[in-house]
C-alpha positions in Angstrom: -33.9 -7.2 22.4 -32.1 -10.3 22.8 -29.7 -11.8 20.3 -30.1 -14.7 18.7 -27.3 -17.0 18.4 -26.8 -18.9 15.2 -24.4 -22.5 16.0 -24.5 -23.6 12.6 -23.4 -21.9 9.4 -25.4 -23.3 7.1 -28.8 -22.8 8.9 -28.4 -19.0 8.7 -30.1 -16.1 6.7 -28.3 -13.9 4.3 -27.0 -11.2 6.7 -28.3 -9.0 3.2 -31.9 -10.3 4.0 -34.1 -7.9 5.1 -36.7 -9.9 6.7 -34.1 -11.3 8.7 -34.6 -11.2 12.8 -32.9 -8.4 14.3 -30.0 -8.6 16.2 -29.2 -11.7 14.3 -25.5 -12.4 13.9 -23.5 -15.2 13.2 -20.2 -16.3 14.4 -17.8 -13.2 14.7 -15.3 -15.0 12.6 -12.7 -16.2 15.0 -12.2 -19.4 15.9 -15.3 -20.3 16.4 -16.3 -17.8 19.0 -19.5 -16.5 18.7 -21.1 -12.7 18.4 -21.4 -11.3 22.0 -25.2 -11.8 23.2 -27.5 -8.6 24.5 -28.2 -5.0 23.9 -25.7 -2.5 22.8 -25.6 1.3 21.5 -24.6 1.7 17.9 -23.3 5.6 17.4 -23.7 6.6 13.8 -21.2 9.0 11.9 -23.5 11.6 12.4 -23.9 11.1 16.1 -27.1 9.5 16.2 -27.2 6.3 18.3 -30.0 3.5 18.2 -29.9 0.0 20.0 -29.7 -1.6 16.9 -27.3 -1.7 13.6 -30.1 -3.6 12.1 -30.5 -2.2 8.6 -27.0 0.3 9.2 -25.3 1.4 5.7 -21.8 3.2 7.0 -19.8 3.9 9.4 -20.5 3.3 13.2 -19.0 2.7 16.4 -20.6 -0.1 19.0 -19.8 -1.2 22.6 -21.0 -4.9 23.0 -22.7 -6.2 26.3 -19.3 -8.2 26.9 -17.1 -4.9 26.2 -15.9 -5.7 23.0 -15.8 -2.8 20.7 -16.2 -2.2 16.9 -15.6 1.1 15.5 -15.6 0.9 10.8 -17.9 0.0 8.3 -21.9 -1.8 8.6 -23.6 -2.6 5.9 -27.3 -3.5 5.9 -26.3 -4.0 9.7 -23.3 -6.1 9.2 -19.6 -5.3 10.0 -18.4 -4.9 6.3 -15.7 -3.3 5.3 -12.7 -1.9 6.8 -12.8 -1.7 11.0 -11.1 -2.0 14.0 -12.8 -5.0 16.7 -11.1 -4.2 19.8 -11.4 -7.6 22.4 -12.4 -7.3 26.5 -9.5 -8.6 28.2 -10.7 -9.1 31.7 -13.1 -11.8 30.8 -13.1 -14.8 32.5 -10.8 -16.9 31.0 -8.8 -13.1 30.1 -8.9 -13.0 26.7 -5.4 -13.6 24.5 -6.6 -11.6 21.7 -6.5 -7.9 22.2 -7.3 -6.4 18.4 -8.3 -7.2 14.9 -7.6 -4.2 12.1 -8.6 -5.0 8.7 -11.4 -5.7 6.7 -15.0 -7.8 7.6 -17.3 -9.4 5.6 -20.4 -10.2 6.7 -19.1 -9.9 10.5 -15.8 -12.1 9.3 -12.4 -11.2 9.1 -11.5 -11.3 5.3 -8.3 -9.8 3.4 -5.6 -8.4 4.4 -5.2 -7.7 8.6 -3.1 -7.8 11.8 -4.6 -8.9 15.3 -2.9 -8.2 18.2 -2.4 -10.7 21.1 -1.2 -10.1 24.5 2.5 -10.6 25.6 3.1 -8.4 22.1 1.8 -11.8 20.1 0.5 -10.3 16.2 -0.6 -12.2 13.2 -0.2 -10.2 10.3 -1.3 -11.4 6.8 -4.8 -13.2 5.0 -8.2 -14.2 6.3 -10.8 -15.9 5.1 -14.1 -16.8 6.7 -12.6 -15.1 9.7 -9.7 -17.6 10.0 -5.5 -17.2 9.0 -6.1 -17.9 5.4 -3.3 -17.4 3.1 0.3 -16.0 3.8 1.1 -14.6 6.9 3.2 -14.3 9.5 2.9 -15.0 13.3 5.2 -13.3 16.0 4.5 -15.2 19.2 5.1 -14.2 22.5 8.7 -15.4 22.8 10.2 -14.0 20.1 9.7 -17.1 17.7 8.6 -15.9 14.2 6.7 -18.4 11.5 6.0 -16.6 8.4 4.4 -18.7 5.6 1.0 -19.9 4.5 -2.2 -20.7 6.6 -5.1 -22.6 5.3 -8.5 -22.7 7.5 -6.4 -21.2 10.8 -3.8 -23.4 10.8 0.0 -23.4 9.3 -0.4 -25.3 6.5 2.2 -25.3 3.4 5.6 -23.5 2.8 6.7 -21.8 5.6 9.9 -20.8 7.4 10.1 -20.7 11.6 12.7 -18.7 13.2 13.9 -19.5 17.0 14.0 -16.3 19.0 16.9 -17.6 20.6 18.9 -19.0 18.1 18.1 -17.2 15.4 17.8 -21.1 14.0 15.3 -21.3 11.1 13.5 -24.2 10.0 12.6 -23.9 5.9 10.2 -26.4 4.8 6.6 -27.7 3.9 3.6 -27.9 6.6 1.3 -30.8 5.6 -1.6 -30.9 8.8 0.1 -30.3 11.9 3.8 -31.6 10.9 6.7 -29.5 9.7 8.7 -31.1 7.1 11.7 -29.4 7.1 13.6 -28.8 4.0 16.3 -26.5 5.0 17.6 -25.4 8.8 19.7 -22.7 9.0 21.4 -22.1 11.8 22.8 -18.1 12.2 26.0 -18.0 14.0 27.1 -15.1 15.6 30.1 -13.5 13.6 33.5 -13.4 16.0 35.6 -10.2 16.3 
């Protein structure tokens, strides 16, 4: 079977539809990427594997064509549910994100989770729809820290960033992609 790739949201079937086509997924709920095309093995709790999680009710583990991995909860076929979605690195471009832990809905991140990012990069915090949604907080590679709220994937709101460096922090209120800054603090290392 070949999978079918939805582009468009609001063309798509209830993933709770039986009559639905199988292998049928939408996008995997990060940034827009979509569900990894082709056949894979699904390995049931009880052992049993099938080339399908079409119609799967608990808990499973999968190895996508691309080498992506999902190991938590289906339901009717769907990731739903608390999981671990562990990214292919070596594709070509590599891929930054490494792994998502947390909880899916309907194959998107929702709730509470952290993904992991190489360089030791992590978000920790709120998704909706798949995207940063919510408070959070972002360690990037460098050190730098920006904890505060996300709306849609991007910072958006009250928020406070912290220089790895420095240890300078910028308080303030993100409105699209500008900081205003209310506060910076600057931490100065006490003298003996």
């Amino acid at each position: 079977p070949v999978a079918i790739l939805a582009q468009d949201k609001r063309n798509l079937p209830s993933l709770r539809d039986p009559t639905r086509p199988v292998h049928f997924f939408p996008k995997m709920g990060d940034e827009g990427q979509q569900e990894p095309p082709g056949t894979y093995t699904l390995v049931k709790e009880t052992g049993e594997d099938t080339n399908s999680s079409w119609g799967h009710t608990g808990k499973g583990r999968v190895v996508y064509p691309n080498g992506d991995q999902y190991d938590g909860m289906f339901e009717n076929g769907a990731r739903n549910g608390k999981g671990v979605y562990k990214y292919w690195e070596f594709g070509n471009p590599p891929n930054e994100q490494l792994e998502f832990e947390g909880t899916f809905k309907e194959n998107l991140k929702t709730g509470l989770g952290m993904m992991k990012f190489s360089g030791g990069a992590f978000y920790h915090g709120h998704f909706l729809e798949g995207k940063r949604h919510g408070e959070g907080t972002f360690k990037y590679a460098n050190g730098d820290i920006y904890s505060g709220m996300w709306e849609n994937g991007k910072k958006h709101g009250k928020g406070t960033y912290v220089y790895s460096t420095t240890k300078y922090q910028i308080v303030g209120d993100r409105k699209s992609t500008r900081l205003t800054p209310v506060t910076i603090r600057s931490r100065m290392p006490s003298s003996a």
